[in-house]
N, C-alpha and C positions, 0 to 999 in steps of 0.2 A: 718078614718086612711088615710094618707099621700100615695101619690102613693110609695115613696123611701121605706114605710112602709111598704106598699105592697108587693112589690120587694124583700126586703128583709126577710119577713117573707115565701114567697114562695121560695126563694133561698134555707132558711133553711129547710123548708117540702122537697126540691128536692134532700139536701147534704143526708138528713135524709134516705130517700129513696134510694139513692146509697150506702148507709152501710149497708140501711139492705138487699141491692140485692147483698153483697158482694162485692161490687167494693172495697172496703178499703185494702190496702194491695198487690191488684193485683200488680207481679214482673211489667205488660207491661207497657211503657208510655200510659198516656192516660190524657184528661180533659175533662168536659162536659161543655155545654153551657145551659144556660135555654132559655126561649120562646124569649127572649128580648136578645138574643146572649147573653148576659153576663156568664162572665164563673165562675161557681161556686166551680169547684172540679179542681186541679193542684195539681195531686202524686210528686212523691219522684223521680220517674222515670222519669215526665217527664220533675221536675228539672232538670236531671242532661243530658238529653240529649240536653236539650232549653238554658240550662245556666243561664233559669230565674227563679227566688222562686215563690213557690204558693203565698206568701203574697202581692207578688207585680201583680199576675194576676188575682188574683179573686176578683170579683166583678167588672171588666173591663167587657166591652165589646169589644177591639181588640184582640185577642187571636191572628189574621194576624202578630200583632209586631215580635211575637217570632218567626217567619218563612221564613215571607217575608219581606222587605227593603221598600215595597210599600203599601198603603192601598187596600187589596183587601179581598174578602171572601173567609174561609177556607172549607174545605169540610163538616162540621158542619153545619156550615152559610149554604152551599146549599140544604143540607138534610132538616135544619129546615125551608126552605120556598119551599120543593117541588122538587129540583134537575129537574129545568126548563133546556131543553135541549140544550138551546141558552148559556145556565150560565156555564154547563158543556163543551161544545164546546170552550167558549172564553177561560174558566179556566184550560182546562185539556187535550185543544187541541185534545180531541176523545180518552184520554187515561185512563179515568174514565169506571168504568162497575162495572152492578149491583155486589152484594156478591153475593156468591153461598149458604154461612152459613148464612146469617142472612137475616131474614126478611127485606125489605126496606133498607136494609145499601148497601154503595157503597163505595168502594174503587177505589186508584191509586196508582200510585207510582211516586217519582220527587226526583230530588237532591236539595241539602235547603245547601245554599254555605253558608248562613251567622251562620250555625248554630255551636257550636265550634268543633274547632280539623280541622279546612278547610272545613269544610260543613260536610252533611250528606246525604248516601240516605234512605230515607223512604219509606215504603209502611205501607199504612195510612187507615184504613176504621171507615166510618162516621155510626152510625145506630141511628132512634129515639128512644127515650126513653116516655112511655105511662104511663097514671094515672090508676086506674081501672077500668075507663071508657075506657079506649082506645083511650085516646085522647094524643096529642105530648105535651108534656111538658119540652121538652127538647134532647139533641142528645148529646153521648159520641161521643167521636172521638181516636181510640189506632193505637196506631203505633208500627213497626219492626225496628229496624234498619239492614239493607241487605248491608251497607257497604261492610265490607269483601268481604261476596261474589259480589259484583258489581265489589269490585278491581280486584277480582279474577279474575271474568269473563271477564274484561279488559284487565288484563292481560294476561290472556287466547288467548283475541283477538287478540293484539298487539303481543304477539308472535307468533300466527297462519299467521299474518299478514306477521310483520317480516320472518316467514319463507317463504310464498308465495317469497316476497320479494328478499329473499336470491334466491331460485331454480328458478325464473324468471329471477332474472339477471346474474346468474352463466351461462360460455360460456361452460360449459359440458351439452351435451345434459343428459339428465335424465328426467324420472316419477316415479311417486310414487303412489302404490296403499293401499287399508285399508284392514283388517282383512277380508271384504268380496270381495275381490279382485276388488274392484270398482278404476278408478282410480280417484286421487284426484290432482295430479300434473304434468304436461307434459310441460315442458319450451318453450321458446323459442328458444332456438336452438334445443330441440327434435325437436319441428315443423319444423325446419329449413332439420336437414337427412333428417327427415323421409316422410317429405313433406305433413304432415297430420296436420290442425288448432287443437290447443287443446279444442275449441268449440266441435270437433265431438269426443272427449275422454272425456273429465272430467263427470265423473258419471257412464263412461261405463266398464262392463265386458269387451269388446268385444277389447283387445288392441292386440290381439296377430293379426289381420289382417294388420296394415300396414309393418308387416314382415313375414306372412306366408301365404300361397296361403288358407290354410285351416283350420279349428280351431285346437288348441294345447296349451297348456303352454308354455309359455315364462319365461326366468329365474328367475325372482320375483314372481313368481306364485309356483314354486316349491322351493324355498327358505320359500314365506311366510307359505308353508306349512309343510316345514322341509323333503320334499320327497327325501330325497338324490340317493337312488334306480334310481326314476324317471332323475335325470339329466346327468345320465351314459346313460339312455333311447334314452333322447332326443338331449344330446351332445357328444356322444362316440366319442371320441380320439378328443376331440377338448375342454374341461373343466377342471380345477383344482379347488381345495380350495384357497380361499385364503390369500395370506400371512399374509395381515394389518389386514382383520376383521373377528373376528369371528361368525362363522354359512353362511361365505358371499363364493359364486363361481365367477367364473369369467372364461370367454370361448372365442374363434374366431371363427369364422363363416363366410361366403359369404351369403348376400340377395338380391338376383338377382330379388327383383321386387321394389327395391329403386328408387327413380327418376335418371335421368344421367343414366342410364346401371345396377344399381346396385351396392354394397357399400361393403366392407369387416370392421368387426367391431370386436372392442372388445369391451367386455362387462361386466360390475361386477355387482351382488346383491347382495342384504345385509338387514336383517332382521332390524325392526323399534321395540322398543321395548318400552313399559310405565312405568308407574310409579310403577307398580309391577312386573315389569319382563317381563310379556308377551308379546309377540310376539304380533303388533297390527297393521304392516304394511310391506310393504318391499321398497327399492329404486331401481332403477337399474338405470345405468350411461353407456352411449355409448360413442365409443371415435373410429373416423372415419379412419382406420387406411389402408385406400386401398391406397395409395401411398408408404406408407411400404410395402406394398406386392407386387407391382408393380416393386418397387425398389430390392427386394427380388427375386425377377423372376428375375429381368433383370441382379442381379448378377449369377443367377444358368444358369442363360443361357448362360454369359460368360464363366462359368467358364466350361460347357458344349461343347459349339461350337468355332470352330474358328472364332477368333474379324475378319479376313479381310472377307473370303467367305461365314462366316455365315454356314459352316458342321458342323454336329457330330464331337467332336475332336475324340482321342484315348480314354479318359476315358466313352465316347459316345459307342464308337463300341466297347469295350470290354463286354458292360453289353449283348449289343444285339446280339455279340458273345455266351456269356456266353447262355441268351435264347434261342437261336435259334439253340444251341446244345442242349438242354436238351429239347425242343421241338422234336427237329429231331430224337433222343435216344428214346425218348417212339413210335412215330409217325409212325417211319421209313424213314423219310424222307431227301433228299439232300440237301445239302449247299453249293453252289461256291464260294469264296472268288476272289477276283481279285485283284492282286498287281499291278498298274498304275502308269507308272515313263513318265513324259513329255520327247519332243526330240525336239532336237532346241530351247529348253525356254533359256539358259542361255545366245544367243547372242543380245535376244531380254532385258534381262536386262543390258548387258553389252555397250549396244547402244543407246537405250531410254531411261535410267531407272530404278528406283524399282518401279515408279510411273505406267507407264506402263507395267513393267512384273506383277505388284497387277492387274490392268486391267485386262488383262491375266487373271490369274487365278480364278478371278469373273468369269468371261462370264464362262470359261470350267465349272464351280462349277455348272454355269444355265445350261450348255449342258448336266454335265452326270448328274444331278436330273432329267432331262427332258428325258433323254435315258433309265430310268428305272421306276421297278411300286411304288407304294407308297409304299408296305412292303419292298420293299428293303430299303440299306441303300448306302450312298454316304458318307464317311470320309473322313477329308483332315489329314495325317500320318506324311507329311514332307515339306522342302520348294515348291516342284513337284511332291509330290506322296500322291497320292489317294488310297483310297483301297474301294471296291465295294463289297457287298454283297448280293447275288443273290438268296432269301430266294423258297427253294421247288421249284427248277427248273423240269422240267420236264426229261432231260439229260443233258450227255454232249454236247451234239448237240445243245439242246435249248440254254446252259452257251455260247457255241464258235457264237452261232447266236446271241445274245447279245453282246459279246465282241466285234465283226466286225462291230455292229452297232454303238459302244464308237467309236470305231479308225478312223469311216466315219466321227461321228459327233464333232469330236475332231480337225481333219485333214482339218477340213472348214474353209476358210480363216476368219478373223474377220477385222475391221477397230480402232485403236487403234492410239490416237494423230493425227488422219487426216493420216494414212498412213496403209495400207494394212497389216499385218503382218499373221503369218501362222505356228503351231506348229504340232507335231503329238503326239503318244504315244506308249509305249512297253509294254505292260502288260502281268501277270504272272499268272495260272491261278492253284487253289489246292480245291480239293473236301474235304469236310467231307461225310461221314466218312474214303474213301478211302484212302487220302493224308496224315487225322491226325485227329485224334479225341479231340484235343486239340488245345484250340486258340494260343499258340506261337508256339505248332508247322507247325499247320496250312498256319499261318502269314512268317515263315522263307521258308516255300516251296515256296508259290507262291513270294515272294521276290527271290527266286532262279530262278524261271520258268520266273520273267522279266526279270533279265539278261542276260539268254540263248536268249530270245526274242530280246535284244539289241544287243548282239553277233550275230544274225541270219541276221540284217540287216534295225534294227528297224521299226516302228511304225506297228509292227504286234503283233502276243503273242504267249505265249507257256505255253501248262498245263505239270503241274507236272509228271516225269516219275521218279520213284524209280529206282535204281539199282539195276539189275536182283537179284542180292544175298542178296537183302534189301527187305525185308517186307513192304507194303503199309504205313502201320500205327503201 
């Protein structure tokens, strides 16, 4: 008999032998090869994944055509001579490994571009095939098509990617953590506030440290866990819900262990949700807002003190009025008020100046701050009138030993424009609770008690005396 004889009578004992071990019919791609590579069995399946007919591949020995563009061995070919370690290497670049199911069979996986529809990915295992000796007489080779899922996962990546992408280059500081509160994104300009590399966050529990001296929740942490309780906890009077997103807060706060002095921020969370509903992560977004509040101050504070000497205005001393009565009322204790009208300021602006009379009235502002203790208070009331509040004096005596110390350090000449100048003061002097238990009435006695004072001969004072047939208060 003829070798081609041969070949083909053993082809047939081998096609014979895969029908009766059931290969016929299998839904999977699959063909076999005999001893002499040649391929004897080409299904239906993997017609239609190869594009090529069994008629035209069996009894071939390249089976490589339908796969690859180059002459090379398929995973078959290396199963049938042994899967030499140097062969898998060159072929499979280290991505072959043994089956875990099948005896000697090896598997990989590889995308096959020429295959139709724009290629395909495969995952492919090779196994021999034995006579009942136990000898190789041939290797199947079946394949998966994992397309999809490859695109999937692709795409998966690419928009995992793309998102990195997005929250890396977005200039709003933000992180974002996962269902087990790990984080998994902290930008570039997070790093930038917060002054922390996102190297020593990404994977960590641990983010509530670059804004709190000691462990706690941070607002994505009680968002991802829906603790709404908890954010009244840990942001009272400074948190809302809010407007745009639902289930999301958003707070102000001071973090005084920021880099530069510390930061004042706003802040919003907001729950990340999947592809069925659930809650799977949360975002939080910083937005560095201490020049607002800076600017914010600087307007309370005008609107607070006087623009030229920097006093407590009148809406100033009314509050510390208003407390230092209802202190004094439970306490028991005294309050002097002091009404303070300048003497000789008007020829000093009438001759140098407003520029000069403003001068003026800086310096007095540093003398009578400096003439009293810190709880008191020092207001500027008018264009030359001050009013002094002398909180739990000791007496009258201690109020009139203070006032005479104003009128010394008032009366002290100053240097203004390269030239000497020199004013004094008349001030009016009314007790609570004796005078008035009330700050406008208060306020209109010692306004009284300066005038008598200016009437007496100026830059001295005078406390409040009621008329005989008039009641204190």
């Amino acid at each position: 008999m003829s070798d081609a004889g041969l070949h083909g009578r053993c082809a047939d004992e081998l096609g014979e032998r895969l029908v009766m071990q059931g290969f016929k019919g299998l839904p999977m791609p699959m063909f076999v090869i005999d001893e002499a590579h040649r391929v004897v069995y080409w299904n239906l399946p993997c017609e239609r994944i190869t594009g090529i007919p069994a008629d035209f591949m069996v009894g071939r020995t390249g089976a490589w055509s339908a796969f690859y563009s180059s002459q090379r061995p398929v995973m078959a070919d290396l199963v049938l001579t042994g899967c030499q370690p140097e062969d898998l290497d060159r072929y499979y670049r280290g991505n072959a490994r043994r089956s875990e199911l099948i005896e000697d069979g090896w598997e990989s996986e590889d995308f096959f571009p020429q295959l139709p529809g724009g290629g395909k990915w495969l995952v492919f295992t090779a196994a021999p095939l034995r006579d009942e000796a136990g000898r190789m007489v041939g290797v199947v080779e079946t394949f998966r098509d994992v397309t999809p899922q490859k695109e999937a996962e692709q795409a998966a990546s690419e928009g995992a990617l793309l998102l990195s992408e997005i929250i890396q280059g977005c200039p709003v500081p933000m992180f974002v953590i996962d269902a087990q509160h790990r984080v998994t994104h902290w930008n570039r300009a997070c790093e930038s506030i917060v002054g922390v590399p996102a190297e020593q966050m990404i994977g960590s529990r641990q983010h509530w440290w670059p804004f709190y001296p000691e462990p706690r929740p941070v607002m994505a942490d009680l968002v991802l866990d829906a603790a709404v309780g908890d954010v009244g906890k840990f942001y009272a009077g400074k948190f809302q819900p809010s407007a745009l997103i639902a289930g999301a807060w958003e707070a102000r706060d001071h973090f005084p262990q920021f880099p530069g002095g510390g930061r004042w921020l706003f802040f919003t969370a907001a729950p990340l949700n999947g592809a069925n509903g659930h809650v799977i992560g949360a975002v939080e977004t910083l937005q560095d807002i201490s020049e607002q509040k800076s600017y914010e101050a600087r307007l309370e504070s005008l609107a607070r003190h006087d623009l030229l000497t920097g006093l407590p205005n009148r809406t100033v001393l009314d509050e510390r009025l208003q407390w230092a009565f209802s202190q004094a009322a439970r306490d028991g204790r005294l309050i002097a008020l002091a009404f303070l009208d300048l003497d000789r300021f008007k020829p000093i602006n009438d001759e140098m100046g407003h520029a000069a009379g403003d001068a003026v009235l800086c310096e007095l502002a540093r003398r009578l701050t400096a003439a009293v203790r810190d709880v008191d208070t020092v207001a500027r009331v008018g264009g030359d009138e001050f009013v002094v509040v002398l909180w739990s004096p000791d007496s009258l005596e201690a109020v009139e030993g203070v006032v005479r110390r104003i009128i010394t350090t008032v009366s002290q000449p100053m240097e203004v424009a390269g030239r000497d100048v020199q004013v004094g003061c008349s001030i009016g002097i009314a007790l609570y609770p004796a005078h008035g238990t009330d700050q406008g009435s208060l306020l209109s006695r010692a306004d009284a008690a300066m005038y008598l004072a200016k009437a007496a001969g100026r830059n001295g004072y005078c406390v409040h005396s009621p008329p005989p047939d008039q009641p204190a208060a």
